[in-house]
N, C-alpha and C positions, 0 to 999 in steps of 0.2 A: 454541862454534858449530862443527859438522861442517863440512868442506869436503864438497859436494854432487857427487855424483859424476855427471860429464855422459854424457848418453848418445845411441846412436843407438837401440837396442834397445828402450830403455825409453820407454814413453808409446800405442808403435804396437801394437792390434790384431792381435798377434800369435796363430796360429790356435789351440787346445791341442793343446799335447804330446802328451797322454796322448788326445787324441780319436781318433783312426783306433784304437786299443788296444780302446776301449772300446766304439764302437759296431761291432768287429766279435765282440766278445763275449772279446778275449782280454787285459784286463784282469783278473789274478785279484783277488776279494774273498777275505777273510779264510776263506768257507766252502768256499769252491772252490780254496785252496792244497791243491795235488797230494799227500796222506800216503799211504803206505802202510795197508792193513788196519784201517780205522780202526775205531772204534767210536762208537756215539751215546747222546748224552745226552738224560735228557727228566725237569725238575725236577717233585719231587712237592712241593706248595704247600699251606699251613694254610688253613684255612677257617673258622679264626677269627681276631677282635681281637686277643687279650690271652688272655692264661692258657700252660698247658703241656700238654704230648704225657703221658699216661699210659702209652699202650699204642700199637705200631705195627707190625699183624701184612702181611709181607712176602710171607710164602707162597704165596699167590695168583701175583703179580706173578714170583717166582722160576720158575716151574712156567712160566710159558709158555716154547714154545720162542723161543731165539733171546737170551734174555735171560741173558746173563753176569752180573751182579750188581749188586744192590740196597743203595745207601749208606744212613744213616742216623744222627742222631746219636751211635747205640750204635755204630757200627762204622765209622765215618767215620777216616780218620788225625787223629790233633792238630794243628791250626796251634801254628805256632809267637808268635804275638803276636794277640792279641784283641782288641788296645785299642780299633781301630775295630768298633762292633757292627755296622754295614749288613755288613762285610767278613766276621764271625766264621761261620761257612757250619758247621750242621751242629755244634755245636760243645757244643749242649746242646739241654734238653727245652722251653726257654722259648721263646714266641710275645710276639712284640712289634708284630707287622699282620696282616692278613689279605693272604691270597698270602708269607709268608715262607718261603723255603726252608725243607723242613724232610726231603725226601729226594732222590736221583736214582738213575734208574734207567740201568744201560748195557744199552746192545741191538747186535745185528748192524743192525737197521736202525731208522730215526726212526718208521717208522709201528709197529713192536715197541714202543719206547720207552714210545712214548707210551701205548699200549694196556696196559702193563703198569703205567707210574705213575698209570693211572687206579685199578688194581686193589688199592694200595695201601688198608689198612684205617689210621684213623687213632681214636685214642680219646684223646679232650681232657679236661682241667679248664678250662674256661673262667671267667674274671675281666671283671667289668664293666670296660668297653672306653668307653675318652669318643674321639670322632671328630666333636664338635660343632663346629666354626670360629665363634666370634663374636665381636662387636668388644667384648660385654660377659664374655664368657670368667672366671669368679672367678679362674683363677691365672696370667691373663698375666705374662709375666716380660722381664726386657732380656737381648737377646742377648750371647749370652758374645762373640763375634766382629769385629762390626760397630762400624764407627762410631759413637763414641759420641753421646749426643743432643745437640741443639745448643741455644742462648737465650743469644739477642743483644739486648740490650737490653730493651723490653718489651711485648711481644704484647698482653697483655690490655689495657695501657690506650691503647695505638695503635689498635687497633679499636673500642672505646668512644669516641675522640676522630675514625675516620675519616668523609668525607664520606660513602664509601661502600662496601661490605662486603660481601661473599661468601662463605657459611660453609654449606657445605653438603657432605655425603661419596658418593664414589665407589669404589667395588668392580671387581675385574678379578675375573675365575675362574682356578679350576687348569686347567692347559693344559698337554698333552702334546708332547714333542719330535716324537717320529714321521718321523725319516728315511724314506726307501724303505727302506736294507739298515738288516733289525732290529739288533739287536746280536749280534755272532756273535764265537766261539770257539774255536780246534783249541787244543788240548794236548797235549804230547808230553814225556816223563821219559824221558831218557838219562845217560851216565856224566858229562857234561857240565854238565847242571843239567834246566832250565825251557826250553822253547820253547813261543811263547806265539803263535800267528796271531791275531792279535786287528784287530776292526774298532775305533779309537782315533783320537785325535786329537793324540795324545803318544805313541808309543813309548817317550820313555826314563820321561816319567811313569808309565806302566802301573810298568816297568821299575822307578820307587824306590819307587812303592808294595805291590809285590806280592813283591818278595825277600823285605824282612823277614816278613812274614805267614809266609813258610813257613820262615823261618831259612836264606833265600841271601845271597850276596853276592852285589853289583848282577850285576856280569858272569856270574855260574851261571844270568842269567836273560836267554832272549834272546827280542826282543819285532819281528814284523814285520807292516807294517802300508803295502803299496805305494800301496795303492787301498781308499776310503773311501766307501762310498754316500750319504755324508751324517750329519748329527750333530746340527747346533742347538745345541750345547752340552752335551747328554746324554754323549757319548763321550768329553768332558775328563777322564773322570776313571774308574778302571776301578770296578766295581760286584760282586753278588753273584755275577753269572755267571761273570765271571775268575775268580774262586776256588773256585767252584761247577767249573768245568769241569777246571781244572787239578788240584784236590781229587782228581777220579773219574779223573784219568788215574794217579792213586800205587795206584788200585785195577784198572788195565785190563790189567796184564801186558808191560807196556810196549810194549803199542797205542796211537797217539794216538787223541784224544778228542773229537770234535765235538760242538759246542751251536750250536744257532741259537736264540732267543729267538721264540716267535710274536707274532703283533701284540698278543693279550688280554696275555700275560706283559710286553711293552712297558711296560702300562699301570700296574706295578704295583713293577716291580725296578730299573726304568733311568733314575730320575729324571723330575722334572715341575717345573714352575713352581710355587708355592703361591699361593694366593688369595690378597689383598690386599683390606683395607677402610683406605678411609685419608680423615680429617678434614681437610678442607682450607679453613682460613681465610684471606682477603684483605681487606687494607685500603686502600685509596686516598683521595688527595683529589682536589679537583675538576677537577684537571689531568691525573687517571690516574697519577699517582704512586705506587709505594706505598709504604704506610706499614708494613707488615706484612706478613708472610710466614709461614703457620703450615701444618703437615700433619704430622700421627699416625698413626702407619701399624702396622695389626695385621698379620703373618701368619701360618701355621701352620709349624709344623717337628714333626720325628716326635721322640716321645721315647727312640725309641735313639741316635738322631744329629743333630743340630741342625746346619741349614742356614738362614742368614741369607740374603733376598733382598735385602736395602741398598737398597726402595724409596725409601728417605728422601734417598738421595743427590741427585738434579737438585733438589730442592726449596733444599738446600746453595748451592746455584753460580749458577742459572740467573739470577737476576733481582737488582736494586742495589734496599735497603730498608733504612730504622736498627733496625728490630726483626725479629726471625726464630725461628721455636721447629720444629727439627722431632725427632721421636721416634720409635722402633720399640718394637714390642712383642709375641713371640711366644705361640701358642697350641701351647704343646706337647701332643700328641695321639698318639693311638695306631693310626699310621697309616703308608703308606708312604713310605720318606725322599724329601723333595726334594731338588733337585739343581740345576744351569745350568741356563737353556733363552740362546737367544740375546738379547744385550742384559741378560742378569741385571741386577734393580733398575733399571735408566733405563728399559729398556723400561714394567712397568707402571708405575714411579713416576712416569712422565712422563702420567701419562692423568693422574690427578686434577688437579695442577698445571696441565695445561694447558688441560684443557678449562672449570679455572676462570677464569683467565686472560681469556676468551673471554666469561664471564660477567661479570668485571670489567671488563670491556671495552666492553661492553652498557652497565652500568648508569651510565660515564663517560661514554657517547655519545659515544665514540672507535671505530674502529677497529682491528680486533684488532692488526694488522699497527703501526701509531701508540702502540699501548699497548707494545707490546715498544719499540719505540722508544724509548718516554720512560722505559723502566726499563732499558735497557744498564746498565751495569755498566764503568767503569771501569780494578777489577780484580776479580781471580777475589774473591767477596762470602766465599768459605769460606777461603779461606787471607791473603788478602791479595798474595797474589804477581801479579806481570804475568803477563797471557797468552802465550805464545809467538803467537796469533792465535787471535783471537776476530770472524770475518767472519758472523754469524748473521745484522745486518742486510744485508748484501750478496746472502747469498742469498735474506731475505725479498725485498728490493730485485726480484732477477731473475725469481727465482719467480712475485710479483704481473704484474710483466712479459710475462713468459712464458705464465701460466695466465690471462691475462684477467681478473684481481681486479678491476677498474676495473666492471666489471660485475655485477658482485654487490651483493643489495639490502641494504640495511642492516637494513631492517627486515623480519622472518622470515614465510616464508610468503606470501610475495608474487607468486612465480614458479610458473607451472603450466603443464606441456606434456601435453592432453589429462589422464586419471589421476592427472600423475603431479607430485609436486610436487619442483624443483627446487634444491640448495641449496650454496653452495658456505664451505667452511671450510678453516684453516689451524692449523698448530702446529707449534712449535718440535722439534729434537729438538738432541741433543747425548750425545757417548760420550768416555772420558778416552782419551788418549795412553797405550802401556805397551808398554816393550822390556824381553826379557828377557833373561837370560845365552842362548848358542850358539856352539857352535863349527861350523867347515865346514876340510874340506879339498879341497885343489888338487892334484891332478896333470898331469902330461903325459905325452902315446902317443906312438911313433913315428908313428901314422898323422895328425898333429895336430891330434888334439882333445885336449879338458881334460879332464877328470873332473872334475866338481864334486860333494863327499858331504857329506851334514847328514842328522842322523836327523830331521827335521820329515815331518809327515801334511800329505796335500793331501784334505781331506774334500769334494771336487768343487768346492773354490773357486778353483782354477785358482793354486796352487803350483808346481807342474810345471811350467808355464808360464812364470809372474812369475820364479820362481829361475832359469831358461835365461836370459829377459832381461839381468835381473842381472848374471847371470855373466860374460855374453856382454860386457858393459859396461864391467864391471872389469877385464876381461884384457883390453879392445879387440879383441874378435875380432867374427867373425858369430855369431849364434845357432844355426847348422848346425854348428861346430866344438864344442859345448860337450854334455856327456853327462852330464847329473845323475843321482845316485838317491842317494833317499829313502825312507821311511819303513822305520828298521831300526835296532834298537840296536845293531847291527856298525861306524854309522856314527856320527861325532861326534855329542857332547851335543847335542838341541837342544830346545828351548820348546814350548809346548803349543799346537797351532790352537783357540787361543781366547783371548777378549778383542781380540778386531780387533788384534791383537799379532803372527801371524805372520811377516808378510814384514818389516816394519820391524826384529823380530829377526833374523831368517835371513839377511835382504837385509845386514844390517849383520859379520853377520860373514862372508858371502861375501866382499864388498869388502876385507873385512882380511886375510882369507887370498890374496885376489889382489893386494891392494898388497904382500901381505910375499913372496909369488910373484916376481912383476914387479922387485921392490927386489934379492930373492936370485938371480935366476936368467935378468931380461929378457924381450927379446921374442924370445928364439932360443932356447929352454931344449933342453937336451940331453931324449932322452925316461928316462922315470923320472923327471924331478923332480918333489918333492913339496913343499908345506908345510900345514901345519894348526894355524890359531889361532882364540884367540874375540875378539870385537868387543871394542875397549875401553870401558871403561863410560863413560858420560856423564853431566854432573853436573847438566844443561839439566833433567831431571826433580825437580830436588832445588830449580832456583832459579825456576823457571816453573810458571805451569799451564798445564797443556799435554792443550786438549779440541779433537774436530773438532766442527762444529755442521753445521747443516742445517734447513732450511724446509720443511714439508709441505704441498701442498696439496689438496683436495680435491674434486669435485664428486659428488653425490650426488643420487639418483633416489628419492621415497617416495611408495610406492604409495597413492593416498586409499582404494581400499578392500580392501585385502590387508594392508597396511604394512607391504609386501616392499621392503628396500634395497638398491638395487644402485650401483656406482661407474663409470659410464661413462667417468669424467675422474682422474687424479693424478698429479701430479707431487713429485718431491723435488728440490730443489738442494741440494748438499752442498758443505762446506768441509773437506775431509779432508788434507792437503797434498798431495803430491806422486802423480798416478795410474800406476800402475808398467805396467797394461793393459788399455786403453780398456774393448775389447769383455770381460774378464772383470771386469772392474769396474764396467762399468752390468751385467750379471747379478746382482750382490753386491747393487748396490740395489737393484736392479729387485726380486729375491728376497724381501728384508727389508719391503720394501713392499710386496710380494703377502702377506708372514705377518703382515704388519701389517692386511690387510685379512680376513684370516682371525679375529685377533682383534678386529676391530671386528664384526663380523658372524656368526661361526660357531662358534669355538672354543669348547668350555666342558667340562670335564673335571666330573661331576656325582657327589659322592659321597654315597652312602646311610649316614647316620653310623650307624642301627642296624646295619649290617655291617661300616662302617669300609671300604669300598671303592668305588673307582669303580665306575659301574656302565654307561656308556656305552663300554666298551674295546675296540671297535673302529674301524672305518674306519665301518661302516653305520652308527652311531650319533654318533661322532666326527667333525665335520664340519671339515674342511677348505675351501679354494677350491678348485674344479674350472677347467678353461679358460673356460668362461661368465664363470665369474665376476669375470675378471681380464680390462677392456678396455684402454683407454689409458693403461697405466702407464708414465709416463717416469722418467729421472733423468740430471741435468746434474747436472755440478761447476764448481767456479771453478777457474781456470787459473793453480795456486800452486804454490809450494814452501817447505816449512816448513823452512829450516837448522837449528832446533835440535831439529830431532824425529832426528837423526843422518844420516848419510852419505847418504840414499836422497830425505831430505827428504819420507817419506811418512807418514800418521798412525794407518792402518788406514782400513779400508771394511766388513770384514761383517757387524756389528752396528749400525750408526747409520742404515740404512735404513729399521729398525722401530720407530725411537725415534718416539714422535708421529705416529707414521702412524693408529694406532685414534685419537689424541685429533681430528684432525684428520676423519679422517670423523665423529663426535663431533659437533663442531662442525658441519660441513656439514648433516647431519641435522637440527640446532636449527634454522640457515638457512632450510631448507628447509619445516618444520612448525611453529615455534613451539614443538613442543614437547621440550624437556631432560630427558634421557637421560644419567643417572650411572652406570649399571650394565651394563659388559660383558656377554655379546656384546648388537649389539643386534637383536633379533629384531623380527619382525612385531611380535607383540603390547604390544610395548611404543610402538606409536604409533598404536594403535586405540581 
């Protein structure tokens, strides 16, 4: 158990750091660091499935003015390491999606660029291309990665023997990340190595994946990343365009290299969620018990690179039963790789599971909220270990409290305000605990402040912020004495913004480097003192399970004759431990349950399998929430502190917002019509 480090700084709404920066525009993103003489890139992309490049006449595209030169697998330089194929850029004649990189053009300016990679001639062998997603797929396979599958006891004859039974499947769609700032890139080749402006959510990750590719060492490669537009998950991890851009800078003459990604390109190189079909069986007796816990979960992954979404995971943990079967099974296809989106696997795996929940729940003539109840879970169902806290019913508890459940009909379809039929519903959500290695250093000025340095990304979730806190904490000072910065491999190791993981790693070894500050040097340090260490590790993840939880609730609006839904009402309570900054901490929620109501209602990434590509790839046809469509969305927390989640006692917050927010309106909707809706997003016509 961490001793929990007390604070003044930490808990109070403190403003962001980085806000007066950015709303006066002088925050630089990664497009907008100052280079010299730069040049632009604009990738030429296959327009087929499967098959290869024949013939790829350039001419055209050379001949215009303005255009310095035309990459292409024939004349691209060698990477130095292949092994990853999303990564392998240019590198041969084979097509493995539609949209793969397969040329880039350098220009003096981006509208050249582009004009000239349109001009590109491209002459294919084309190969029958399978882009089908089905749950009956001939060559579903188990993922190489994932969790392996699970059967505890015995499913099939627990629900042959239940009172009562729930067996029916639920689909989520491919959904796109889609920050505001696309994914963007400078590159720049000097005596030195790699300099990399990249928009990221891990500098030094960028950093150990992108040396070897080209045969550096970690340090010949330096990776900066102050200010982040946003991510979702998609920027965890660097993709074709890092290599793609920094490629065409070994060909710029030692120009750096600009790439911006447009929104269509978004839609095809930088990662997306995969579809999910997933079988979901329940068994109860006539107490709401259950007896059984079952869901088989298909996705897709591309066949150059396999990416597991671990839908099956909450189906693992969430609920106390003597029999449990759950299973993955991928549709390897020929198509563009997935990647994170936020919440990876709880996010959709939590719709089926929960919105059957809500149907077993029904069929018990209990109460949804009473049905969770009567299946808590004593200890974590997948490992056996204690919880370090496990408050799910506390925030059901507050939430029913709070949102007026008392008032909801039980029996659906009962409520109607003129048009419009009214319905309210609930669902669980829950995300694991995960710290990872990071180091931070401490200094002292003569003018006295600190310097506080961690290479950690703040992707606009307000890092900048929570880390001054912090800081401010550990050395007992004010928050006006403390001078962080960040995102920059100049500065110590540190962990990726993702998996609701940042600040509990960061935050942990800020504290370490200010206790070993403090221990070496006091509260009078001469100026220049320094120290720089990483967190020590902790063993609490090794003897606990260790998840935050939270309650969703819902109220929904369905129109009798449009079967337009809209959410006038939601609320989340969450149990995350320790909240490090009020006001950027209800944004985290708030955020997570405004995407959660995108994918209840809007989202849907559509692909056209005879092309093998999305075909909705922008904003006009890619529906997100607009401000309409987001009313009264709250989100409280409970007023905790986890000691064994380490020194800060905090558990993460940016992903467990979206968890159960679609299943939740889901449910609401049934409330509301009577009628049940298993298949994301949910449009009009699905309740006309």
């Amino acid at each position: 158990m961490s001793e929990i480090l007390e604070s003044t700084e930490i808990g109070r709404p403190m403003v962001r750091q980085d806000g007066p920066a950015k709303v006066r525009g002088l925050a630089p993103y990664a497009y907008e660091q100052p280079v010299q003489d730069p040049l632009h890139l604009h990738p030429v992309q296959s327009t087929i499935a499967l098959g290869c490049i024949v013939s790829i006449d350039t001419s055209a595209a050379e001949a215009l003015p303005g255009v310095v030169a035309v990459l292409t697998h024939e004349n691209a330089p060698r990477l130095a390491n292949t092994d990853d194929a999303e990564l392998a850029v240019l590198q041969g004649h084979e097509v493995g999606f539609r949209g793969q990189f397969i040329g880039a053009v350098l220009a003096e300016s981006p509208e050249v660029a582009r004009q000239a990679a349109a001009a590109v001639v491209v002459d294919y062998e084309a190969e029958e291309h399978d882009a089908d997603f089905r749950a009956d797929h001939p060559q579903l396979t188990e993922p190489n990665a994932a969790t392996a599958d699970t059967f505890d006891g015995d499913v099939d004859t627990a629900l042959r023997a239940a009172a009562h039974t729930v067996e029916a499947t639920y689909t989520t769609p491919a959904e796109h990340n889609n920050p505001m700032e696309p994914h963007t890139t400078i590159a720049l080749w000097d005596e030195r190595g790699l300099t990399l402006y990249d928009s990221t959510q891990g500098p030094h990750p960028v950093r150990q994946t992108i040396a070897p590719v080209f045969g550096l060492q970690p340090d010949q490669v330096h990776v900066i990343a102050p200010h982040i537009g946003g991510g979702f998950g998609s920027k965890g991890l660097p993709h074709a365009n890092v290599v793609l851009t920094a490629l065409a800078a070994q060909r710029s003459g030692g120009r750096p290299v600009k790439l911006a990604l447009t929104r269509q390109q978004m839609f095809t190189v930088a990662g997306y969620r995969t579809p999910t079909i997933q079988q979901v069986r329940l068994g109860a007796d006539d107490d709401g018990r259950l007896s059984a816990v079952a869901m088989d979960a298909v996705e897709q992954t591309s066949k150059i690179k396999e990416f597991t979404e671990e839908s099956g995971q909450p189906a693992r943990m969430m609920y106390a039963t003597p029999n449990r079967q759950v299973t993955q099974r991928l549709a390897r296809l020929d198509i563009p790789v997935p990647s994170w989106m936020r919440a990876p696997g709880k996010c959709p795996g939590m719709f089926g599971p929960e919105v059957a929940m809500d149907e077993i729940a029904e069929a018990c003539a209990l109460d949804p909220i009473e049905l969770r109840v009567r299946n808590e879970p004593e200890s974590d169902p997948e490992t056996g270990k204690p919880y370090s806290s496990r408050r799910l019913l506390d925030c059901l508890a507050e939430g029913a409290k709070r949102f007026g459940w008392d008032r909801r009909n039980a029996r659906p379809g009962q409520r109607v305000q003129g048009r419009w039929r009214v319905g309210l519903g609930v669902a669980a959500s829950t995300y694991p605990f995960l710290r990872q290695f990071s180091e931070a250093k401490v200094s002292y000025s003569a003018d006295g402040t600190y310097a506080v340095h961690i290479g950690a990304a703040d992707l606009g979730t307000g890092a900048w912020t929570a880390l001054t806190q912090i800081a401010a904490d550990a050395l007992g000072v004010s928050a006006h004495r403390i001078r962080l910065e960040i995102g920059d491999t100049a500065l110590p190791v540190a962990s990726v913004a993702g998996g609701s993981s940042g600040t509990a790693s960061w935050g942990a070894a800020i504290i370490a480097a200010a206790d070993e500050f403090l221990a070496k040097f006091g509260v009078e340090p001469d100026p220049g003192a320094e120290v720089q260490t990483a967190a020590p590790r902790d063993s609490a993840q090794k003897e606990y399970a260790m998840h935050s939880f939270g309650a969703q609730f819902a109220e929904v609006c369905v129109n009798v004759d449009t079967g337009e839904v809209r959410v006038p009402r939601m609320l989340g309570v969450f149990s995350a431990g320790r909240i490090i900054n009020a006001g950027t901490a209800r944004s985290q929620f708030i955020g997570g349950m405004s995407m959660g109501i995108g994918m209840a209602l809007h989202e849907q990434s559509v692909m056209d399998a005879r092309f093998g590509s999305f075909v909705n790839h922008d904003f006009a046809e890619y529906h997100v929430p607009a401000n309409a469509d987001i009313a009264d969305v709250d989100a409280v927390w409970l007023d905790e502190v986890d000691p064994l989640a380490g020194p800060l006692g905090a558990r993460g917050i940016g992903e467990i917002g979206i968890v159960g927010a679609a299943a939740a309106v889901a449910n609401a909707t049934y409330n509301a019509t009577g009628i049940r809706v298993r298949d994301l997003p949910l449009t009009p016509d699905k309740f006309l």
